[in-house]
C-alpha positions, 0 to 999 in steps of 0.5 A: 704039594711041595716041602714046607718051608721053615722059618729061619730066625735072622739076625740083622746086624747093628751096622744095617739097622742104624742105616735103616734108622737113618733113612727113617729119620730123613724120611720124616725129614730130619735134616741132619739125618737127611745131610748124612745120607747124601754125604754117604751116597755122595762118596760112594758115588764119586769114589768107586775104586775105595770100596772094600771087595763084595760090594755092588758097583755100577 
């Protein structure tokens, strides 16, 4: 057998937890919440040259 593996505590960062609140909240059909998700993925989409360096594209 290999080397046990060892749990890590992590911590997640505000910023990602308030957008997992978000989808949850358009998930179950909030509508504001749903309007805000499409607004962000919206400008994401339509502006690839504004994203800060280290995140994903196309």
């Amino acid at each position: 057998m290999g080397p046990k593996k060892v749990l890590v505590n992590t911590t997640t960062s505000p910023k990602i937890l308030s957008q997992i609140d978000l989808i949850k909240r358009a998930t179950k059909g909030d509508e504001n919440a749903n309007k805000e998700v499409i607004k962000r993925l919206s400008s994401y989409m339509n502006k690839p040259e504004e994203r800060k360096e280290g995140q994903p594209h196309e």
